[in-house]
N, CA, C and O atoms as a GROMACS GRO file, in nm:
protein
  584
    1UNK      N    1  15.762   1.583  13.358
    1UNK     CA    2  15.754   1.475  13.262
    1UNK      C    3  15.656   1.515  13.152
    1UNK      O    4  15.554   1.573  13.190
    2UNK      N    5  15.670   1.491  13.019
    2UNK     CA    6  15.641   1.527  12.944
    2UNK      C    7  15.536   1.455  12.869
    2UNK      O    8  15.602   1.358  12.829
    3UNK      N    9  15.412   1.438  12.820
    3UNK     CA   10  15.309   1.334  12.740
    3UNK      C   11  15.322   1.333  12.622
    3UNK      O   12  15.302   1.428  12.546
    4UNK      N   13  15.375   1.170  12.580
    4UNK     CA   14  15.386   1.214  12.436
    4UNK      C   15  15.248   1.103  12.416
    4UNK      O   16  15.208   0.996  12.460
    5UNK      N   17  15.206   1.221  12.305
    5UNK     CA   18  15.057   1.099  12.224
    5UNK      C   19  15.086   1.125  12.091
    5UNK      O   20  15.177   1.200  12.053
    6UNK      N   21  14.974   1.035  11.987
    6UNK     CA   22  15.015   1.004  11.874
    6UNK      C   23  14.978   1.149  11.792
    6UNK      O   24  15.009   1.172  11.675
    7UNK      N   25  14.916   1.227  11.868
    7UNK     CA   26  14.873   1.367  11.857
    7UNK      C   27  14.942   1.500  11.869
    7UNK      O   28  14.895   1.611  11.843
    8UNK      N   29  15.096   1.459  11.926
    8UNK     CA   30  15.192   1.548  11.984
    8UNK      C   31  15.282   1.581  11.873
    8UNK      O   32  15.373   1.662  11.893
    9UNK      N   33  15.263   1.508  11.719
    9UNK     CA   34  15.329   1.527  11.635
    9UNK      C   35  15.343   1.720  11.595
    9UNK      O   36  15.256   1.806  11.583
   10UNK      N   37  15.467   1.723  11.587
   10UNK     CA   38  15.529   1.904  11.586
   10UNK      C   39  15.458   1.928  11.386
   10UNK      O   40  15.472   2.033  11.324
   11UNK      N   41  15.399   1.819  11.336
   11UNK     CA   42  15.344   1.859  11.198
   11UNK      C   43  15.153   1.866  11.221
   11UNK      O   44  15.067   1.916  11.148
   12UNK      N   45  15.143   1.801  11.340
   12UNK     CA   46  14.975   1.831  11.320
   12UNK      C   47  14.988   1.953  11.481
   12UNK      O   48  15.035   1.953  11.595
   13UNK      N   49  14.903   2.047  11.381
   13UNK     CA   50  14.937   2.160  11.516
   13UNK      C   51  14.776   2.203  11.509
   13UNK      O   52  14.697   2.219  11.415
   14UNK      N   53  14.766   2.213  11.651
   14UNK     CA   54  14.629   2.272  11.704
   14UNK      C   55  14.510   2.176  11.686
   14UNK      O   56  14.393   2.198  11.657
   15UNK      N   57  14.574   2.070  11.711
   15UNK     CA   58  14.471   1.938  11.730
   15UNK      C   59  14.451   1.866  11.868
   15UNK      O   60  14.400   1.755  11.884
   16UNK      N   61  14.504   1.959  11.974
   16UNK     CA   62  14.463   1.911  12.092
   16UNK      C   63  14.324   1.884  12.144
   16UNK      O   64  14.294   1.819  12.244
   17UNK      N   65  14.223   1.961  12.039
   17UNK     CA   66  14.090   1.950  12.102
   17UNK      C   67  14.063   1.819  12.066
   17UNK      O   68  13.982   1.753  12.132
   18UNK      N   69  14.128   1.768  11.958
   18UNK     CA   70  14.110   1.645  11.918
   18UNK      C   71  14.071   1.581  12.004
   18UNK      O   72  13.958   1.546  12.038
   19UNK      N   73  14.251   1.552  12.073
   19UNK     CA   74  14.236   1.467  12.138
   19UNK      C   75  14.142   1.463  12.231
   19UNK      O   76  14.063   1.368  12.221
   20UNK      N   77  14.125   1.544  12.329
   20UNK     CA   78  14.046   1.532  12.394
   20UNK      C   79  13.911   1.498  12.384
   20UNK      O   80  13.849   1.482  12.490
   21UNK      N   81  13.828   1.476  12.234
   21UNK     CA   82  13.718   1.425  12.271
   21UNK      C   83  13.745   1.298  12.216
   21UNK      O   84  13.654   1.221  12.187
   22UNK      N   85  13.882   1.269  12.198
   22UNK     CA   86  13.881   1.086  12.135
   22UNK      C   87  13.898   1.037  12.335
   22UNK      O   88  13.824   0.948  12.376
   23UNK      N   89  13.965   1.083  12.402
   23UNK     CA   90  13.925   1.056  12.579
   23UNK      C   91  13.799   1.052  12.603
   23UNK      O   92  13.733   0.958  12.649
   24UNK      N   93  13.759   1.174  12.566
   24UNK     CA   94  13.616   1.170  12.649
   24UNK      C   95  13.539   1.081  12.567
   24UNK      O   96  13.431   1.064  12.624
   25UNK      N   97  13.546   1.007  12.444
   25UNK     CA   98  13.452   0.929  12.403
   25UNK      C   99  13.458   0.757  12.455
   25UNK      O  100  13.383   0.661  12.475
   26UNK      N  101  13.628   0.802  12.461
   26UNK     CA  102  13.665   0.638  12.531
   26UNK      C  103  13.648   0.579  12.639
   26UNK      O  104  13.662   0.460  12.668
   27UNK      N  105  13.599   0.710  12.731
   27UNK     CA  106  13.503   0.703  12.898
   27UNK      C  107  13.372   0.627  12.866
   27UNK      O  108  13.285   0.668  12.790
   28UNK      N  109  13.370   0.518  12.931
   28UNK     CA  110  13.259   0.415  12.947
   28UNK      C  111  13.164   0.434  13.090
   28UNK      O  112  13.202   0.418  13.205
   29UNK      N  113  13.062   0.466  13.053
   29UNK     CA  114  12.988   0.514  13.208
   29UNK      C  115  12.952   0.358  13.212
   29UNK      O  116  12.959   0.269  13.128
   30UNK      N  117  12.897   0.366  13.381
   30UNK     CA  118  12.870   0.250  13.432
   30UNK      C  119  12.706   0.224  13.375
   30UNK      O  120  12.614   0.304  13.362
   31UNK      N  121  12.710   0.127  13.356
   31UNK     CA  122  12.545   0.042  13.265
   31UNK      C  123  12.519   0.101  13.131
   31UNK      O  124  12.412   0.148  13.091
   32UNK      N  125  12.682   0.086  13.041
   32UNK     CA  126  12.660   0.151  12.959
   32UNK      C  127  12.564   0.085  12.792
   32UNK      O  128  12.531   0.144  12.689
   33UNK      N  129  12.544  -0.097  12.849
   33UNK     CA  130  12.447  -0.133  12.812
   33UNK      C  131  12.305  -0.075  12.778
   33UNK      O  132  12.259  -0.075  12.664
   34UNK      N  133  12.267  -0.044  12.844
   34UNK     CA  134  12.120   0.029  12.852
   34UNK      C  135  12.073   0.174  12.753
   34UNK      O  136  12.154   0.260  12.786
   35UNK      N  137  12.030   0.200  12.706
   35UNK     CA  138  11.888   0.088  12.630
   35UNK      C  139  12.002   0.074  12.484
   35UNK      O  140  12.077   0.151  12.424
   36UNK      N  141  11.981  -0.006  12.478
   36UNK     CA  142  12.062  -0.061  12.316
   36UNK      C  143  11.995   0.037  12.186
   36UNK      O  144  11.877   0.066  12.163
   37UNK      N  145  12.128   0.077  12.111
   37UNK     CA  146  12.116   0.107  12.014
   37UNK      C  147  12.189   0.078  11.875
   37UNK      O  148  12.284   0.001  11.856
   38UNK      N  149  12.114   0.168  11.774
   38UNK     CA  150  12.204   0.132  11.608
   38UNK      C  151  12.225   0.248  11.557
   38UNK      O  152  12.139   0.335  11.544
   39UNK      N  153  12.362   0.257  11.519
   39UNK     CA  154  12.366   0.326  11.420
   39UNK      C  155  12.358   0.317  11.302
   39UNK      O  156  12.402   0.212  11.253
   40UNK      N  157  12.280   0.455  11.176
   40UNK     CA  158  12.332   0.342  11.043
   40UNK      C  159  12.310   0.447  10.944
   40UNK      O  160  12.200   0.501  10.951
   41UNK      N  161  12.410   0.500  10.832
   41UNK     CA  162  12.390   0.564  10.729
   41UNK      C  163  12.283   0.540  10.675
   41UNK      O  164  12.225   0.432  10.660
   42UNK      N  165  12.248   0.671  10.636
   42UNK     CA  166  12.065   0.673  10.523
   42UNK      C  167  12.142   0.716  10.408
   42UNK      O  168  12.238   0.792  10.419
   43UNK      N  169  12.095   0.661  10.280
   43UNK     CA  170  12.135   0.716  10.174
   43UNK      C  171  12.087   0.816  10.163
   43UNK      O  172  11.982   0.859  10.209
   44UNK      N  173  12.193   0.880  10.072
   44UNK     CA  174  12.174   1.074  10.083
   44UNK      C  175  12.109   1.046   9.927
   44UNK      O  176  12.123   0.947   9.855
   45UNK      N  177  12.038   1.162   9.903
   45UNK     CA  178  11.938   1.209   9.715
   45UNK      C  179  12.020   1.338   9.667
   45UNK      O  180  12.040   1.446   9.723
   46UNK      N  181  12.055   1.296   9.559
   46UNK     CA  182  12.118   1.417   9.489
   46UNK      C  183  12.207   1.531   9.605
   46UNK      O  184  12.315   1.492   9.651
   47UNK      N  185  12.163   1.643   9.637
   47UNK     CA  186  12.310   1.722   9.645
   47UNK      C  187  12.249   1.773   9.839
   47UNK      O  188  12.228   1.883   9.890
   48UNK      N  189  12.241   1.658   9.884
   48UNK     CA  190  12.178   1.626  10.019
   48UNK      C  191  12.335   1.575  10.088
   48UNK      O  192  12.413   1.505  10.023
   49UNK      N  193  12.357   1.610  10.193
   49UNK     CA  194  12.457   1.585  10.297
   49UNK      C  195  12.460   1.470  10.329
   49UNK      O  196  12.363   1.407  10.287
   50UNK      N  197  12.565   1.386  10.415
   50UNK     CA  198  12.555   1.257  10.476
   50UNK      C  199  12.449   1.292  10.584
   50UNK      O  200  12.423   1.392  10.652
   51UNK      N  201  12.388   1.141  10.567
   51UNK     CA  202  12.287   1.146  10.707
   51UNK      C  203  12.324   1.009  10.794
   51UNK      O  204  12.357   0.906  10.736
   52UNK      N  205  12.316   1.019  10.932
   52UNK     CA  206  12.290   0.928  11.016
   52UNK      C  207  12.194   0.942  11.064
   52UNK      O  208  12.147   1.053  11.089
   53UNK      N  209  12.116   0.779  11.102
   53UNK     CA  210  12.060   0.805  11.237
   53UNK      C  211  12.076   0.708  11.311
   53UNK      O  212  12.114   0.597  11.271
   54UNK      N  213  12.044   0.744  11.457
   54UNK     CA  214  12.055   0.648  11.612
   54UNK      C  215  11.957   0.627  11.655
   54UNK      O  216  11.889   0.721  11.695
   55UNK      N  217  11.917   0.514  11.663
   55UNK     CA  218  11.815   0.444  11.710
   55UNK      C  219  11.779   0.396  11.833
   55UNK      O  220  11.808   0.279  11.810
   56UNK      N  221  11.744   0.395  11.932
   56UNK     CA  222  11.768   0.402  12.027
   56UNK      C  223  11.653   0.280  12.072
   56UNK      O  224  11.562   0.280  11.989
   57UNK      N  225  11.638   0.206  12.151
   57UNK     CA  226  11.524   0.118  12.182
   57UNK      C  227  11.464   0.178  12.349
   57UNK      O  228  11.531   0.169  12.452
   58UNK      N  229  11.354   0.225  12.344
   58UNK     CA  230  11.315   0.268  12.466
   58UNK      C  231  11.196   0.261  12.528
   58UNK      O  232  11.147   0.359  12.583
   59UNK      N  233  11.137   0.143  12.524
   59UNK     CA  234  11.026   0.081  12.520
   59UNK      C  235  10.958   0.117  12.695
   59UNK      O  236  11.008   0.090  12.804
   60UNK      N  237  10.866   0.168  12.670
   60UNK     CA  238  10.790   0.232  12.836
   60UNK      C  239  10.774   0.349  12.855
   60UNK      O  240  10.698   0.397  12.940
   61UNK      N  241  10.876   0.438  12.744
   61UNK     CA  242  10.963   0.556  12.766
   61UNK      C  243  10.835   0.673  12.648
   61UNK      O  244  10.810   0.660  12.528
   62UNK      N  245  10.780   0.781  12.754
   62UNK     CA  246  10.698   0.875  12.619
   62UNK      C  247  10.767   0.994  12.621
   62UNK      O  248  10.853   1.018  12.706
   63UNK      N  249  10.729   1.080  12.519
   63UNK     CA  250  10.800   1.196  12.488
   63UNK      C  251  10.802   1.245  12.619
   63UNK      O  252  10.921   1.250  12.647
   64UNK      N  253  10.746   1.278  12.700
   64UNK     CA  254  10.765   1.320  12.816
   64UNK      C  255  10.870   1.295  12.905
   64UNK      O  256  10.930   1.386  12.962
   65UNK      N  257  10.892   1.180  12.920
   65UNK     CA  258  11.043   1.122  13.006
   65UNK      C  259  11.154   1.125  12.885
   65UNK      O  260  11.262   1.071  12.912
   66UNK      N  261  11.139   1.180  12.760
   66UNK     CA  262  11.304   1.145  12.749
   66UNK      C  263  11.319   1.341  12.730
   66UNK      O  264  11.250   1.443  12.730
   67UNK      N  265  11.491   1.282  12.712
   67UNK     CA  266  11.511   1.446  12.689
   67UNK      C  267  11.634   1.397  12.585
   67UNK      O  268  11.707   1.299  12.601
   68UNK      N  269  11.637   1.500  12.463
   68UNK     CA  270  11.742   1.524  12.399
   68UNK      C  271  11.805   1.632  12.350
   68UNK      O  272  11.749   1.718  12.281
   69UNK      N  273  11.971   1.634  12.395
   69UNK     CA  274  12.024   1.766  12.364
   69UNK      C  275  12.178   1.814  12.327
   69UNK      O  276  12.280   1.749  12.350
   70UNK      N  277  12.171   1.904  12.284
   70UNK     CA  278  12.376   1.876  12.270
   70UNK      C  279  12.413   1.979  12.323
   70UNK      O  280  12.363   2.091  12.319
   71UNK      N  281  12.516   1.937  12.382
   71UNK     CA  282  12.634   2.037  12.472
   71UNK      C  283  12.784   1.998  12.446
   71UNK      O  284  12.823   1.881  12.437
   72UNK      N  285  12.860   2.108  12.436
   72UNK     CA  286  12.966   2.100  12.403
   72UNK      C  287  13.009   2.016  12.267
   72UNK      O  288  13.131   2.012  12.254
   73UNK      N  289  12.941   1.953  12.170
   73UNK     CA  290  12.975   1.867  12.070
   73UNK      C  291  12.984   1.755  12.139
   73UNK      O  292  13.089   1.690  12.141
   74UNK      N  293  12.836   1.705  12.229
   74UNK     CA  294  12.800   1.589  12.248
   74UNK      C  295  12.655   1.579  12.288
   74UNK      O  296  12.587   1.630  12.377
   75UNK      N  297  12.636   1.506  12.202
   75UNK     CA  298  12.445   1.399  12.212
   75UNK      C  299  12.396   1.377  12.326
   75UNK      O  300  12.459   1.285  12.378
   76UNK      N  301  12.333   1.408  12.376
   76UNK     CA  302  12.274   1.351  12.515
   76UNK      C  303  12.152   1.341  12.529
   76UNK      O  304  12.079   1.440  12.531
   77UNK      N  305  12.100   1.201  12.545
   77UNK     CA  306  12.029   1.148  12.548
   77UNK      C  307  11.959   1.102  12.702
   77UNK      O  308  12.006   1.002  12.756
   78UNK      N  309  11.844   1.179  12.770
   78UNK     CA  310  11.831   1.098  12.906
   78UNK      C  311  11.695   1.043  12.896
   78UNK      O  312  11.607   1.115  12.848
   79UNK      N  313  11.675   0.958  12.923
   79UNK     CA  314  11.566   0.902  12.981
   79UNK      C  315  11.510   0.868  13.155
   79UNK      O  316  11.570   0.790  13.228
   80UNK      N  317  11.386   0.944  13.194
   80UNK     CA  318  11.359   0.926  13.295
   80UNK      C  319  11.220   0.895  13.347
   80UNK      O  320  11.129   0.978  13.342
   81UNK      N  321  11.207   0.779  13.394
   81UNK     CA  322  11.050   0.794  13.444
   81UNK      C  323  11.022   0.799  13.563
   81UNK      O  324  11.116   0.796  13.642
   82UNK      N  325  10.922   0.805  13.601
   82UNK     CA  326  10.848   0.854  13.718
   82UNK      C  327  10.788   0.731  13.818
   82UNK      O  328  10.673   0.694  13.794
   83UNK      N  329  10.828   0.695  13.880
   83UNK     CA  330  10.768   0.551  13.972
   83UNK      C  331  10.664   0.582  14.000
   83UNK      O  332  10.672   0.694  14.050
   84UNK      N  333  10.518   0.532  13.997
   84UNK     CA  334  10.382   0.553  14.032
   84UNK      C  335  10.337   0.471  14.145
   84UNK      O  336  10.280   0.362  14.152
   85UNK      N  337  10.399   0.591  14.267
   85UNK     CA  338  10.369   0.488  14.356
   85UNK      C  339  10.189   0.440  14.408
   85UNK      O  340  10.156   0.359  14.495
   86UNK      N  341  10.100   0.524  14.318
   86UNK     CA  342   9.962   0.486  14.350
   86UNK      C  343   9.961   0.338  14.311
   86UNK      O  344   9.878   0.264  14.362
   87UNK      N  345  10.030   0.304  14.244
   87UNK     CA  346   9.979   0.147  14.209
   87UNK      C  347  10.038   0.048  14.347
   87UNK      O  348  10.132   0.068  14.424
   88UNK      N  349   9.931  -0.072  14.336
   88UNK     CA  350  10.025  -0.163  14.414
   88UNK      C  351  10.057  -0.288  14.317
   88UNK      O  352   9.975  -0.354  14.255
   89UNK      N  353  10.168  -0.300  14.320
   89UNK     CA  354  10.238  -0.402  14.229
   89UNK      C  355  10.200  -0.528  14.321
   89UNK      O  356  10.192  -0.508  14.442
   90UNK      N  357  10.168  -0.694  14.255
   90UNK     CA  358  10.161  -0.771  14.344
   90UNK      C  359  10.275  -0.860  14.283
   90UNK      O  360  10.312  -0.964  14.337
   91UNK      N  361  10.335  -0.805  14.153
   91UNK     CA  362  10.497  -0.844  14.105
   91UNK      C  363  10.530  -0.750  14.015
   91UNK      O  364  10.451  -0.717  13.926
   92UNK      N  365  10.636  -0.702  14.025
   92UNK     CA  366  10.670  -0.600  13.913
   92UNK      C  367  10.806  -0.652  13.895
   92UNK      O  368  10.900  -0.669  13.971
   93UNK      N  369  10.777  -0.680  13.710
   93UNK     CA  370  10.951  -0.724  13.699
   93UNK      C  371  10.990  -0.640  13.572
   93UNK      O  372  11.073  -0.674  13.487
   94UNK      N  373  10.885  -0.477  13.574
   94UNK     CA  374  10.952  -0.418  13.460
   94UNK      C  375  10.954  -0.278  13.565
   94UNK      O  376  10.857  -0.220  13.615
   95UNK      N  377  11.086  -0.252  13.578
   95UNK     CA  378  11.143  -0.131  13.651
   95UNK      C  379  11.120   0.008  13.594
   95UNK      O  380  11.119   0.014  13.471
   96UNK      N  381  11.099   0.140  13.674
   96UNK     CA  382  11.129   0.216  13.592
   96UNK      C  383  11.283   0.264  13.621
   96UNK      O  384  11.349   0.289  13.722
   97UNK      N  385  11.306   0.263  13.482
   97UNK     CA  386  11.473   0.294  13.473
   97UNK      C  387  11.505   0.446  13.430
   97UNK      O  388  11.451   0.522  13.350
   98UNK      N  389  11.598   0.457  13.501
   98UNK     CA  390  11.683   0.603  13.427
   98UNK      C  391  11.770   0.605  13.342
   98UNK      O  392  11.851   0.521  13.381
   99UNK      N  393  11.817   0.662  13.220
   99UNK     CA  394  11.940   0.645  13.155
   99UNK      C  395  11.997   0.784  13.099
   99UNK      O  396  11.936   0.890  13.084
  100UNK      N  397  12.153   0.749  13.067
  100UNK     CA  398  12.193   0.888  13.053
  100UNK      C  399  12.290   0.799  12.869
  100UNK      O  400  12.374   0.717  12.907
  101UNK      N  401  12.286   0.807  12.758
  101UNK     CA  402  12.365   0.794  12.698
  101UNK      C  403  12.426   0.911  12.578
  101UNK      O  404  12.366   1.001  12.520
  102UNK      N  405  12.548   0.875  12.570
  102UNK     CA  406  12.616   0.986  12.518
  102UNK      C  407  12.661   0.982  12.365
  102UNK      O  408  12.635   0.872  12.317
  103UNK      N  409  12.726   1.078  12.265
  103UNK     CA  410  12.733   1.031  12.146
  103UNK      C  411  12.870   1.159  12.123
  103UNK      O  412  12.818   1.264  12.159
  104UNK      N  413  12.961   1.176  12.096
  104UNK     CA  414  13.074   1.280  12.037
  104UNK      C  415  13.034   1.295  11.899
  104UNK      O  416  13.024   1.209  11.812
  105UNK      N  417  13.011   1.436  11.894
  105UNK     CA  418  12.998   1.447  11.755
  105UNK      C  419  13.114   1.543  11.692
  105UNK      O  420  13.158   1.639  11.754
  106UNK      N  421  13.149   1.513  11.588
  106UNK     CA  422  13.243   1.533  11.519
  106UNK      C  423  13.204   1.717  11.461
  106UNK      O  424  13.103   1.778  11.496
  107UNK      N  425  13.286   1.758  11.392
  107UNK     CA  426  13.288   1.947  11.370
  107UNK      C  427  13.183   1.938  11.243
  107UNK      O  428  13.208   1.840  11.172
  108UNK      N  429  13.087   2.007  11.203
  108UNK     CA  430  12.992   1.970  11.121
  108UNK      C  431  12.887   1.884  11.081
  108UNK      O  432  12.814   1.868  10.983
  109UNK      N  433  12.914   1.804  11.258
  109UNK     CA  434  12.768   1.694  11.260
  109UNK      C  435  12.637   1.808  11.331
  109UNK      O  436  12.636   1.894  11.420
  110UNK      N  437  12.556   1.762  11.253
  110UNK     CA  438  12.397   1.883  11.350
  110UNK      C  439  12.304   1.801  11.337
  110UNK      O  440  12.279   1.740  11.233
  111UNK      N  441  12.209   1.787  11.498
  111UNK     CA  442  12.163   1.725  11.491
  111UNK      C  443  12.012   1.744  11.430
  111UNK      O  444  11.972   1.859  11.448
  112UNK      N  445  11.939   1.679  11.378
  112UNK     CA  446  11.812   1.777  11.252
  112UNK      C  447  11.678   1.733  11.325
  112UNK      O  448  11.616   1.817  11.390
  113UNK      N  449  11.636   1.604  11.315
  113UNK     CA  450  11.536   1.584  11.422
  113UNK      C  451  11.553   1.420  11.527
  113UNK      O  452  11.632   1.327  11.528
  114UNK      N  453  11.440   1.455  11.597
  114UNK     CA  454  11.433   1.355  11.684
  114UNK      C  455  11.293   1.295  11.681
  114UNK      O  456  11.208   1.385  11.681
  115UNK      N  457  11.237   1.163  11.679
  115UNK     CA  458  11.110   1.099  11.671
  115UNK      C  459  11.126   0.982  11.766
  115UNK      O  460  11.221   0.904  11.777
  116UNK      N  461  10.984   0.988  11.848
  116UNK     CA  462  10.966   0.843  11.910
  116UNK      C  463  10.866   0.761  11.848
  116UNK      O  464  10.762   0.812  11.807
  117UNK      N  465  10.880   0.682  11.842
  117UNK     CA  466  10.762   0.570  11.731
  117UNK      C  467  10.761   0.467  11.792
  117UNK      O  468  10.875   0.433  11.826
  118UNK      N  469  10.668   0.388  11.829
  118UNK     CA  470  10.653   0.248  11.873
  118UNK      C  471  10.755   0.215  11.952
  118UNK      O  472  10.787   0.100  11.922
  119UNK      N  473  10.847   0.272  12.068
  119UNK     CA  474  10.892   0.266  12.165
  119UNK      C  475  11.023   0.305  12.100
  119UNK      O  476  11.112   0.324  12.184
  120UNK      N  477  11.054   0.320  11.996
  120UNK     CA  478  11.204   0.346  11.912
  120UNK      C  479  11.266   0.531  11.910
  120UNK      O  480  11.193   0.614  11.856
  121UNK      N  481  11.320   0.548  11.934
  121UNK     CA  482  11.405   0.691  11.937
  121UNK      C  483  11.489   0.697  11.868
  121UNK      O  484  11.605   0.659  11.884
  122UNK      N  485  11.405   0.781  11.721
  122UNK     CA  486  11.533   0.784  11.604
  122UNK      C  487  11.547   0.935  11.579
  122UNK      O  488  11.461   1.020  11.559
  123UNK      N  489  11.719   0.945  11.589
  123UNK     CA  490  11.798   1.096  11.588
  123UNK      C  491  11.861   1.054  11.474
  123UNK      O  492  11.936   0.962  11.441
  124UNK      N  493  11.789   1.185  11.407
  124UNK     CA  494  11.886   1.240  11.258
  124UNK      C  495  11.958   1.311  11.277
  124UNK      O  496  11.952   1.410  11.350
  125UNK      N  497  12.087   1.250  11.178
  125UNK     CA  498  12.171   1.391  11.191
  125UNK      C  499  12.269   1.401  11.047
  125UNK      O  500  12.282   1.319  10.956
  126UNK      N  501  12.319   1.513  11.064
  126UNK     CA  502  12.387   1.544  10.919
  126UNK      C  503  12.497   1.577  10.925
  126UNK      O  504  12.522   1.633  11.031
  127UNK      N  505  12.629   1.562  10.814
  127UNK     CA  506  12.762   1.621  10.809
  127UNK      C  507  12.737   1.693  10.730
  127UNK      O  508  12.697   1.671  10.615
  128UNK      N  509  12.762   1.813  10.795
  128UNK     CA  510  12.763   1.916  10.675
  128UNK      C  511  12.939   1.945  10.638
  128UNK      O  512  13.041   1.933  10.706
  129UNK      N  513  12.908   1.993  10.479
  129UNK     CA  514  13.022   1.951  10.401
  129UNK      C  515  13.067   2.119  10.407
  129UNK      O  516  12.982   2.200  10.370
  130UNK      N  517  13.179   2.162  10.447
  130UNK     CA  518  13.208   2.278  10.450
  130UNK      C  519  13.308   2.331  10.330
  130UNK      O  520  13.407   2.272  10.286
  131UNK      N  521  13.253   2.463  10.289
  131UNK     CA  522  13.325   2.496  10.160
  131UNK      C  523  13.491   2.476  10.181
  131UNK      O  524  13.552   2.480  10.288
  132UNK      N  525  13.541   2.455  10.049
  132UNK     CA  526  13.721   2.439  10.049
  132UNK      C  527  13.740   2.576  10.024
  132UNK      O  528  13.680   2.635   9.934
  133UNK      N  529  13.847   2.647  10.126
  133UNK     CA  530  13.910   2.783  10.105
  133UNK      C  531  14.046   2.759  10.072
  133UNK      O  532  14.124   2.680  10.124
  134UNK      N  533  14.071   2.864   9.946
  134UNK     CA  534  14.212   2.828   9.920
  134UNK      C  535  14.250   2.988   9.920
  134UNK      O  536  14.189   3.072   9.853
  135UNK      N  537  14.371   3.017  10.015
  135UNK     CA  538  14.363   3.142  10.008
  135UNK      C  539  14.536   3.155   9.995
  135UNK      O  540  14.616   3.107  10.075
  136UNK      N  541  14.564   3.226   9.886
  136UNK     CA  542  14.701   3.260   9.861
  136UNK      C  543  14.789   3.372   9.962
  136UNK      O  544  14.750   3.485   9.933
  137UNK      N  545  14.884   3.378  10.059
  137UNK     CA  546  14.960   3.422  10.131
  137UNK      C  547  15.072   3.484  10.073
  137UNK      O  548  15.158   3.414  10.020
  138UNK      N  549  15.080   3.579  10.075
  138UNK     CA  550  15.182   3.724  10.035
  138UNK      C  551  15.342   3.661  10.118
  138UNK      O  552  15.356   3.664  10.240
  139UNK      N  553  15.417   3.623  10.051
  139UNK     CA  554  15.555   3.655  10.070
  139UNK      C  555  15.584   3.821  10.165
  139UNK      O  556  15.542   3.922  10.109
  140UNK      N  557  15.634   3.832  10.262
  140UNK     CA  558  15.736   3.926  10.280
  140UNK      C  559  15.584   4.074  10.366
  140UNK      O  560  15.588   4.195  10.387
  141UNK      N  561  15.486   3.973  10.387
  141UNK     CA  562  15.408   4.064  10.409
  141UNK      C  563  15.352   4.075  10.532
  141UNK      O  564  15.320   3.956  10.535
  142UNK      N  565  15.305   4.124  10.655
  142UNK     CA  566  15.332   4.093  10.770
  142UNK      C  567  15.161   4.095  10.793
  142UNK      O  568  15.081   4.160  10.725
  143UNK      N  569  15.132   4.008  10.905
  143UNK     CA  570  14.983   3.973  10.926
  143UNK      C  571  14.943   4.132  10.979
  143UNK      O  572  15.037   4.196  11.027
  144UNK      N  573  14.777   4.215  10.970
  144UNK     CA  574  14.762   4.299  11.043
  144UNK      C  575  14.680   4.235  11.167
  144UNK      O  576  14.614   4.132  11.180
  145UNK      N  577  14.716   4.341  11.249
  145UNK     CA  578  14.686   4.304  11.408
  145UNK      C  579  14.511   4.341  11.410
  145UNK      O  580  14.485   4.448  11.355
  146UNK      N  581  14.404   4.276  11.460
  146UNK     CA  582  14.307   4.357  11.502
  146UNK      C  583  14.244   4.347  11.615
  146UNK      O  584  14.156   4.427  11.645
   0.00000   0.00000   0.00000
């Protein structure tokens, strides 16, 4: 049996990787609530690239417990802390939590920096605009092999 997707069109060719990270972005991990974030265009200055950044809210959280990194053309973001069990809690109703959140980035997104500020985790990042090649193809002329 055969899969047809809206991607299987015989005129868009060699866009299977596509698809596959429009799947893998549409995978919802479990508590995918946690920790809330924003995205939001920064205006770009003169002959400056698009910028985003993600904001992340991570309040408890120091440079030390988070980690940020990309693999495969995706963001990953973990946060982890350390339970101190020297303390004795006589109520504790702020947990330490773990989190893993994810981001697909598109062919020419890079990510530039990362800052924690007043419990906030803001990731810059940029589209870089890749030159237009226009390259004229020889009639009757056969590709060389290398």
């Amino acid at each position: 049996m055969v899969r047809v997707t809206r991607l299987s069109s015989p005129l868009l060719l060699g866009f299977e990787e596509i698809e596959s990270l429009i799947n893998r972005a549409g995978q919802k991990a479990a508590g995918d609530g946690y920790p809330p974030y924003n995205i939001e265009r920064l205006a770009s200055a003169g002959d400056e690239p698009e910028r985003l950044r993600i904001t992340l809210a991570v309040a408890g959280f120091t440079e030390v417990d988070l980690e940020v990194t990309v693999e495969d053309r995706k963001l990953l973001i973990r946060g982890r802390q350390s339970d101190e069990s020297e303390r004795e809690y006589i109520y504790r109703g702020i947990a330490a939590r773990q989190f893993q959140r994810s981001f697909v980035l598109a062919d020419g997104m890079e990510v530039r920096t990362a800052d924690l500020q007043n419990g906030m985790l803001a990731i810059d990042l940029v589209r870089l605009i890749p030159d237009r090649l226009v390259r004229h193809i020889e009639i009757g002329q056969k590709a060389s092999q290398d």
